[in-house]
C-alpha positions as CSV (number, residue, x, y, z in Angstrom):
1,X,116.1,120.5,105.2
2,X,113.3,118.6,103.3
3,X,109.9,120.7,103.8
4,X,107.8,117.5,104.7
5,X,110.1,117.5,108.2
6,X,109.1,120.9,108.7
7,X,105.3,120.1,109.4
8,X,104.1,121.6,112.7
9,X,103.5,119.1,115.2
10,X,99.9,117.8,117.0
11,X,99.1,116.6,119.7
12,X,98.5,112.7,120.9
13,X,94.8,113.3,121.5
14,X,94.4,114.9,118.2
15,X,96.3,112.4,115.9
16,X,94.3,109.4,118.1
17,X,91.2,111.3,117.1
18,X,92.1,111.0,113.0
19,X,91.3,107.0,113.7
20,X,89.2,106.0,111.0
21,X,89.8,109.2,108.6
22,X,91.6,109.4,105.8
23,X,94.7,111.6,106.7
24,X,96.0,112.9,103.4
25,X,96.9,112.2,99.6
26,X,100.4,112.6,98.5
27,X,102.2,114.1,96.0
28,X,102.9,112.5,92.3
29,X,106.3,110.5,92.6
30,X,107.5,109.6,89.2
31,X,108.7,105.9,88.7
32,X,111.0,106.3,85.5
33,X,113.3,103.6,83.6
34,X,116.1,105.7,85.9
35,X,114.4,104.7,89.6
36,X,113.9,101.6,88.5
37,X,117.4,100.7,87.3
38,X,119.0,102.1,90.5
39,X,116.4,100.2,92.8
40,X,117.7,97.0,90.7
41,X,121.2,97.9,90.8
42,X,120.5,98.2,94.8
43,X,118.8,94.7,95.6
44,X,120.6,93.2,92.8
45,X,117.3,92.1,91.0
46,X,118.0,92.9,87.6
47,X,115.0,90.8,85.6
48,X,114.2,91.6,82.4
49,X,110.8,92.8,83.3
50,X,112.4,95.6,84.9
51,X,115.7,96.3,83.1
52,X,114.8,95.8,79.4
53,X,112.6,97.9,77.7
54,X,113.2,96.2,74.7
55,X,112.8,92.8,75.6
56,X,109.8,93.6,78.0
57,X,108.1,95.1,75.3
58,X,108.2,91.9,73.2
59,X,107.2,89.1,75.5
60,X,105.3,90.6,78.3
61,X,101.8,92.4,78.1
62,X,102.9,95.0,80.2
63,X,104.0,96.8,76.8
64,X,107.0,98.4,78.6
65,X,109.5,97.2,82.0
66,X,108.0,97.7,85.0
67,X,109.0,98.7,88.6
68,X,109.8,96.3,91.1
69,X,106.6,95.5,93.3
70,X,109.3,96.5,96.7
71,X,109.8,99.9,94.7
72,X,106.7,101.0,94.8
73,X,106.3,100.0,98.0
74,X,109.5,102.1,99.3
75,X,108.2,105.6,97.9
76,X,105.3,105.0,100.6
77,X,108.2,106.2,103.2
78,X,108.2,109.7,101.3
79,X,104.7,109.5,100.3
80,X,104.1,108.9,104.7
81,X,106.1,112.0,105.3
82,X,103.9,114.6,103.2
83,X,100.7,113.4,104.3
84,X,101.0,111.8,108.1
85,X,101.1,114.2,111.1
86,X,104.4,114.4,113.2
87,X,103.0,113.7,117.0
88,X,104.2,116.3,119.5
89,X,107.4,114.8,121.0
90,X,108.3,112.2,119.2
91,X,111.4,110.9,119.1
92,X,112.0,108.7,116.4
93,X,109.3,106.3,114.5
94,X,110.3,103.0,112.8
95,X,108.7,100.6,110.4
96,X,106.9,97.3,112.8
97,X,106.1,95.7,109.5
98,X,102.8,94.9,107.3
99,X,99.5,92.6,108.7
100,X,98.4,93.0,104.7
101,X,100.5,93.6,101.3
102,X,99.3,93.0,98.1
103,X,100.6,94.3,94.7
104,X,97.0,94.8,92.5
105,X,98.4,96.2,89.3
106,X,101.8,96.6,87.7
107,X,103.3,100.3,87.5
108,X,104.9,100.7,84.2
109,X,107.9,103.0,83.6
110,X,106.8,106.4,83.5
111,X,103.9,106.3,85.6
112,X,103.3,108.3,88.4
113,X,102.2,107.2,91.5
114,X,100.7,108.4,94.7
115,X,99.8,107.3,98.4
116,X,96.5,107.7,100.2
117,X,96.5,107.1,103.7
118,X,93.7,106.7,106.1
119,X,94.6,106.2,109.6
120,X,93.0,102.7,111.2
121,X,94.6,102.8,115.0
122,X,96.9,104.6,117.1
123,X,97.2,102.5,120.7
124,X,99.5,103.1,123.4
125,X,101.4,99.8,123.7
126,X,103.6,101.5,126.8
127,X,103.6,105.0,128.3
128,X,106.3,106.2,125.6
129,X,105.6,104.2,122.3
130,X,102.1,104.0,120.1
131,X,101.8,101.4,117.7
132,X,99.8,102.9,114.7
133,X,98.5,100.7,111.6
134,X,97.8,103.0,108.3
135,X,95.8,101.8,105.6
136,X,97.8,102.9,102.3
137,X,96.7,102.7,98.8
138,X,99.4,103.4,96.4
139,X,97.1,104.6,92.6
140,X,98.7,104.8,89.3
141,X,97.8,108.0,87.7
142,X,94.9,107.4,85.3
143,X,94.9,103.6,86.2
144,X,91.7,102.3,87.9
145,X,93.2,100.0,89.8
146,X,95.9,101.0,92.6
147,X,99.1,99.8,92.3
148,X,99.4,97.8,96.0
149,X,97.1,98.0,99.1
150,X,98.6,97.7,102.7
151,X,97.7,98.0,106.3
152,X,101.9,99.3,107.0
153,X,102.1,99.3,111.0
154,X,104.7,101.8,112.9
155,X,106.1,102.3,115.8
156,X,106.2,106.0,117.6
157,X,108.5,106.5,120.6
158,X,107.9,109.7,122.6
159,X,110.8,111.3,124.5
């Protein structure tokens, strides 16, 4: 079993009482020429941007390919698990969707990347599920500017 699913659990009062803290910083996830191929093999999205490092090197200012804006955004589902608190009880959580995305800077092949996460509400929408909204900010390794910004909503359903 992965070690992020072996985090012990807190309780509802406590995680509701993280509102308006940052949480945690993940670890470094490397997004190499390999991740990206496989993510464009999978959606089928095989631009040159991404799959060329030849031609991207010659008619884009990027220097290099880079990963797919959706990539990046994907590793914030391992990048959630090392960092965010598992809630006493829970039985499952799923994704509710985004009120903001925005990709702010390309991440080249070869970078690493990261996820900070600051918890901005945890409501109970019904006695057994709490709709939480997590501000996440995905850096590049010595980049000033992060790679995308997003307030990434979930769903927590309680047994």
């Amino acid at each position: 079993m992965n070690e992020v699913w072996k985090k012990p659990p807190i309780s509802l009062d406590a995680y509701q009482k993280m509102v308006g803290h940052e949480v945690g910083v993940s670890a470094w996830h490397l997004v190499d020429q390999n991740r990206i191929d496989v993510y464009a093999d999978v959606i089928e999205d095989h631009q040159f941007i991404h799959v060329d490092p030849e031609r991207a090197k010659k008619e884009t200012s990027f220097g290099t390919t880079i990963a797919h804006g959706f990539l990046t955004m994907s590793l914030m589902s391992i990048m959630s698990y090392e960092v965010m608190p598992v809630i006493e009880g829970t039985t499952m959580g799923v994704n509710y969707g985004f009120d903001k995305l925005r990709f702010i800077s390309p991440v080249r092949s070869g970078s690493r990347v990261r996820g900070r996460f600051t918890l901005a509400e945890a409501k109970l929408r019904k006695p057994k599920e709490l709709q939480s909204r997590t501000n996440v900010t995905v850096e590049i390794e010595g980049e000033e500017k992060p790679a995308l910004v997003a307030d990434w909503i979930g769903l927590i359903y309680f047994a």
